[in-house]
N, CA, C and O atoms as CSV, one atom per row, in Angstrom:
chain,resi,resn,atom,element,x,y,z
A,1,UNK,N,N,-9.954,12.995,-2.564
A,1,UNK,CA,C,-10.291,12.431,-1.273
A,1,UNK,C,C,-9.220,11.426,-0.857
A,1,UNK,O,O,-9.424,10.367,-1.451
A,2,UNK,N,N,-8.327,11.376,-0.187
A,2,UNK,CA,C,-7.625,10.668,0.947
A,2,UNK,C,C,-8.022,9.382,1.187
A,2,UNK,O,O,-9.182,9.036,0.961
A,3,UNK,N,N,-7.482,8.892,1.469
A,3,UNK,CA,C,-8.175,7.680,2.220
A,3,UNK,C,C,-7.876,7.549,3.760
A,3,UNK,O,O,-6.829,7.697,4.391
A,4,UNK,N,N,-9.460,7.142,4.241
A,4,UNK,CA,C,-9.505,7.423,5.721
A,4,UNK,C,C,-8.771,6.552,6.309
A,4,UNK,O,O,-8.369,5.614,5.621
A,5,UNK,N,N,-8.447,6.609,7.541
A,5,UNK,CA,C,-7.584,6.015,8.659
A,5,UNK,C,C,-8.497,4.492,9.124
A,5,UNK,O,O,-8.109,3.801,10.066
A,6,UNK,N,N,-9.299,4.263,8.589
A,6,UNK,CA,C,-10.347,3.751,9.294
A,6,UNK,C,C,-10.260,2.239,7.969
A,6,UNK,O,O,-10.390,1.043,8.228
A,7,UNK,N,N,-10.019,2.841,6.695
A,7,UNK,CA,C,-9.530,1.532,5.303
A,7,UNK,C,C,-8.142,1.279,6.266
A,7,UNK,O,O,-7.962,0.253,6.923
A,8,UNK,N,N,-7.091,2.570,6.201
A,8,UNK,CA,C,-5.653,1.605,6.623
A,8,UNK,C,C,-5.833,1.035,7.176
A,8,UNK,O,O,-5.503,-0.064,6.732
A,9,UNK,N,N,-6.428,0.946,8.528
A,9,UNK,CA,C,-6.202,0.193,9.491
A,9,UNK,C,C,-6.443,-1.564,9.549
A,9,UNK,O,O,-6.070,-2.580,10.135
A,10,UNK,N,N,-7.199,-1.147,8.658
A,10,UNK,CA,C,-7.978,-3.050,7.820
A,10,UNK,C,C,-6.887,-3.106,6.429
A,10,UNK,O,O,-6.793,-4.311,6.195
A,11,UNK,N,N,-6.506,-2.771,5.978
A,11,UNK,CA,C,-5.796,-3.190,5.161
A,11,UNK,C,C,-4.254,-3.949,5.503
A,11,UNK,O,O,-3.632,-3.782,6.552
A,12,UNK,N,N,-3.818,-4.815,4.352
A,12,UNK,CA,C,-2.514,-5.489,4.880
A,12,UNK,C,C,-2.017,-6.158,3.238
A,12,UNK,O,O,-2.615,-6.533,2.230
A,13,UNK,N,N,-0.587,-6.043,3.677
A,13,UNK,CA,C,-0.487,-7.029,2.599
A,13,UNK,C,C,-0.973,-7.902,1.909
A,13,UNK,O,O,-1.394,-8.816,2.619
A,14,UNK,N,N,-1.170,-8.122,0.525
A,14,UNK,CA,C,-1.342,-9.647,0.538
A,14,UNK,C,C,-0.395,-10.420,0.150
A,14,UNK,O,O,-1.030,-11.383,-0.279
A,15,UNK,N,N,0.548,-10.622,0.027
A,15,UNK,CA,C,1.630,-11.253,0.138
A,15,UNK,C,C,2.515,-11.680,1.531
A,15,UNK,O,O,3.441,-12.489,1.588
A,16,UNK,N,N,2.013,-10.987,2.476
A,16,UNK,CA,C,2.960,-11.314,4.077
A,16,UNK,C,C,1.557,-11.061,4.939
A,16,UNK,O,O,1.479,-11.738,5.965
A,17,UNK,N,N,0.827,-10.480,4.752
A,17,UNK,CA,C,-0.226,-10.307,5.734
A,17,UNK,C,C,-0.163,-9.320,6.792
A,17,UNK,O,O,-0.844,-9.343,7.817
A,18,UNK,N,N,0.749,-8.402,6.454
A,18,UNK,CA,C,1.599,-7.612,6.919
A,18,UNK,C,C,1.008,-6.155,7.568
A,18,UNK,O,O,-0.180,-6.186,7.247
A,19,UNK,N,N,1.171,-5.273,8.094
A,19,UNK,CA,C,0.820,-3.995,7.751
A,19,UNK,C,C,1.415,-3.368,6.772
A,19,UNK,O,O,2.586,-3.595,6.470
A,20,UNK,N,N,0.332,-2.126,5.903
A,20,UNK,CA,C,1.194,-1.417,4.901
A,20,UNK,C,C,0.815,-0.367,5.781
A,20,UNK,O,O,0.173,-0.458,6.827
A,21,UNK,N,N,1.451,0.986,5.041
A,21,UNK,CA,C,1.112,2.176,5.494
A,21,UNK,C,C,1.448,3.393,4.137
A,21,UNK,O,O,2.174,3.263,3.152
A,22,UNK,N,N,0.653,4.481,4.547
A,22,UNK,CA,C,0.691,5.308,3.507
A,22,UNK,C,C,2.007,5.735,3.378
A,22,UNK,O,O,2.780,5.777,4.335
A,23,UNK,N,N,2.443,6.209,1.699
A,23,UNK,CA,C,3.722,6.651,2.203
A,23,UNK,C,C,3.813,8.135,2.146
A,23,UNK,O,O,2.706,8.665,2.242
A,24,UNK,N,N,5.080,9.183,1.982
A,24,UNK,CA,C,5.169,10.433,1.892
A,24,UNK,C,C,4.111,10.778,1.264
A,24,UNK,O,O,3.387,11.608,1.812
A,25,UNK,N,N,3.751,10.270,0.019
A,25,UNK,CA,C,3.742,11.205,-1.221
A,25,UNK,C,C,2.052,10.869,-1.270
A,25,UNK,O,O,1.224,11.392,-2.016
A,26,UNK,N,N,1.875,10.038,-0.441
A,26,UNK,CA,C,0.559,9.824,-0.766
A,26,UNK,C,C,-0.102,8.865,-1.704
A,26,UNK,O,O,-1.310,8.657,-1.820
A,27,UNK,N,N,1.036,8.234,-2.447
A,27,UNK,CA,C,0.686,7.764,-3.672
A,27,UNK,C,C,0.933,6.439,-3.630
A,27,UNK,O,O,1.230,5.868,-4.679
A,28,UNK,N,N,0.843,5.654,-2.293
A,28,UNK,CA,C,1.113,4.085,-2.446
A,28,UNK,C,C,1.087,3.665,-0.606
A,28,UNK,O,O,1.093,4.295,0.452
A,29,UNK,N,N,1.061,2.412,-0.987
A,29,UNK,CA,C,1.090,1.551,0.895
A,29,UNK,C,C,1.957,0.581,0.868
A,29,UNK,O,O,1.833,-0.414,0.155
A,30,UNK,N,N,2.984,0.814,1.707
A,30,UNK,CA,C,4.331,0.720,1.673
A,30,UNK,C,C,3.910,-0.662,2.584
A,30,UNK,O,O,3.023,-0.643,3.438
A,31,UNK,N,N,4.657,-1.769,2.262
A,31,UNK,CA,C,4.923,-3.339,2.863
A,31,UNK,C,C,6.346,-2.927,3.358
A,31,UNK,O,O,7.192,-2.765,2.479
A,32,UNK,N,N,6.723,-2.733,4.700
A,32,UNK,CA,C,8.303,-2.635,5.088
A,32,UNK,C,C,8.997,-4.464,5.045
A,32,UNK,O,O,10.169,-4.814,4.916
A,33,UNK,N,N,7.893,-5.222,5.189
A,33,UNK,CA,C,8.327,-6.691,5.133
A,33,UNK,C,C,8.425,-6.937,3.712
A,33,UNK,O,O,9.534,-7.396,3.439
A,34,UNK,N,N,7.698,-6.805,2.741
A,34,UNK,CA,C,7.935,-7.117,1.543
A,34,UNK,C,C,9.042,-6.381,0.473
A,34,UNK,O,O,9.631,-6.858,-0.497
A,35,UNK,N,N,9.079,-4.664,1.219
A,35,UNK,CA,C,9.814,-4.085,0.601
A,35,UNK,C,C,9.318,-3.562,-0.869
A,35,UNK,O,O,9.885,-3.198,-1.899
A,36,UNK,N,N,7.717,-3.740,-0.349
A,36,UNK,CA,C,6.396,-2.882,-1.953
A,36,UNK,C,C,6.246,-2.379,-1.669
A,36,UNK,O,O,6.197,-2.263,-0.444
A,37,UNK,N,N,5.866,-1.006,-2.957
A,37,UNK,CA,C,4.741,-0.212,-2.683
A,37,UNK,C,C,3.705,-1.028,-3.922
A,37,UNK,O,O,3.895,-1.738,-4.910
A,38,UNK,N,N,2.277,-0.312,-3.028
A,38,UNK,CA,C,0.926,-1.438,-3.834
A,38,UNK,C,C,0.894,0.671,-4.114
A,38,UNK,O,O,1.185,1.614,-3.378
A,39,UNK,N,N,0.300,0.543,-5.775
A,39,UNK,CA,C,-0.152,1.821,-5.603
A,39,UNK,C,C,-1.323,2.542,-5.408
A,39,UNK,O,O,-2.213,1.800,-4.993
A,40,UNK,N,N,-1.689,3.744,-5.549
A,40,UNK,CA,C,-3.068,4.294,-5.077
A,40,UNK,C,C,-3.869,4.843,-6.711
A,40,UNK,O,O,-3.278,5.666,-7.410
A,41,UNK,N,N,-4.503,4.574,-6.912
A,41,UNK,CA,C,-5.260,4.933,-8.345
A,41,UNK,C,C,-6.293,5.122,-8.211
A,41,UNK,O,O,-7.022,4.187,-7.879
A,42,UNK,N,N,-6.864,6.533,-8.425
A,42,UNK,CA,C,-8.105,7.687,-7.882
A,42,UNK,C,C,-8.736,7.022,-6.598
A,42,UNK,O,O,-9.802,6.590,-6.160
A,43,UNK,N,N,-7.667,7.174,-6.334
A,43,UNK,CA,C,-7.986,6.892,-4.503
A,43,UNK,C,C,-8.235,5.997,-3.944
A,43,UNK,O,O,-8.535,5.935,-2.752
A,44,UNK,N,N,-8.130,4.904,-4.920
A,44,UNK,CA,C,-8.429,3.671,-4.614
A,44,UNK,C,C,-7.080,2.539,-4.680
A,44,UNK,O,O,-6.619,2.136,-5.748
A,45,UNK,N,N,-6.595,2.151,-3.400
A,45,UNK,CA,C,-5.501,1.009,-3.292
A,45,UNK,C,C,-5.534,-0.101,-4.246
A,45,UNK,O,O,-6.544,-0.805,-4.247
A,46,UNK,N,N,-4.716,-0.325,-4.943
A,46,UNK,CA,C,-4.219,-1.649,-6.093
A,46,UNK,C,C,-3.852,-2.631,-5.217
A,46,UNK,O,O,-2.913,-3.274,-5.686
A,47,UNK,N,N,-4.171,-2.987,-4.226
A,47,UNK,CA,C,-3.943,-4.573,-3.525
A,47,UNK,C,C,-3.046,-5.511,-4.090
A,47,UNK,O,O,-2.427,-6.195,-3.275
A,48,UNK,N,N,-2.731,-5.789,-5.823
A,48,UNK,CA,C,-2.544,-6.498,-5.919
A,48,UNK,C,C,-0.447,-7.029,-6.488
A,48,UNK,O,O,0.452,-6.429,-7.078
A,49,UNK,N,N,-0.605,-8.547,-5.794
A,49,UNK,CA,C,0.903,-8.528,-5.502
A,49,UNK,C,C,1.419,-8.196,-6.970
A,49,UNK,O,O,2.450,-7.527,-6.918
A,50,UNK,N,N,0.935,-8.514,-8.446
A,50,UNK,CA,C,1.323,-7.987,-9.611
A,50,UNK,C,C,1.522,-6.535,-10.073
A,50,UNK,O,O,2.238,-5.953,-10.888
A,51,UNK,N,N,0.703,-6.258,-9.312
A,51,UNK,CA,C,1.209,-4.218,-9.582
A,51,UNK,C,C,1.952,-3.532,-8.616
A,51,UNK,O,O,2.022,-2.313,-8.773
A,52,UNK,N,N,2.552,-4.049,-7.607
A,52,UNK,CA,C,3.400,-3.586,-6.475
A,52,UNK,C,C,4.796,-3.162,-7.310
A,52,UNK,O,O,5.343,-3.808,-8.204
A,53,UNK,N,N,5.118,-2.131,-6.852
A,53,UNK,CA,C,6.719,-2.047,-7.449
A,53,UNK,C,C,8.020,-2.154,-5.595
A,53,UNK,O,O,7.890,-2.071,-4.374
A,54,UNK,N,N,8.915,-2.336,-6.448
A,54,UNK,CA,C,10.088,-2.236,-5.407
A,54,UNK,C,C,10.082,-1.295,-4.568
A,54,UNK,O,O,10.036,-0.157,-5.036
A,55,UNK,N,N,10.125,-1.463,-3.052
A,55,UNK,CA,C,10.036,0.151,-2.241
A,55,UNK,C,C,11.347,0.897,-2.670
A,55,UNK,O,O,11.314,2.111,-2.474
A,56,UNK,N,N,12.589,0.347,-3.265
A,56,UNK,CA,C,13.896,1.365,-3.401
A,56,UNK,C,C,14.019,0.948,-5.081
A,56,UNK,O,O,14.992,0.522,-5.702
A,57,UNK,N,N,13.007,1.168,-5.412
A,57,UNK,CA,C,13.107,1.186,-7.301
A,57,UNK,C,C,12.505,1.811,-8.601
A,57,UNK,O,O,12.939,1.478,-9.704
């Protein structure tokens, strides 16, 4: 199951307060200000700023 359009839209960084957004692969919500991905684990977003990896790493 996906996650609906209706979580992104309420969701945001927590580190900038930012918008994230899904990325290609499906597998994370990309911070273009922070330059994270937070990842997705059984479908459920990892929010948190300790498990984010580098968006180019």
């Amino acid at each position: 199951m996906a996650l609906s359009q209706e979580l992104l839209d309420i969701l945001a960084c927590p580190k900038c307060k930012g918008e994230v957004k899904l990325n290609q692969a499906g597998d994370g919500l990309v911070c273009n200000a922070c330059q994270l991905v937070y990842p997705i684990k059984d479908d459920i977003p990892v929010m948190l700023i300790d498990e984010a990896r580098p968006l180019n790493g």
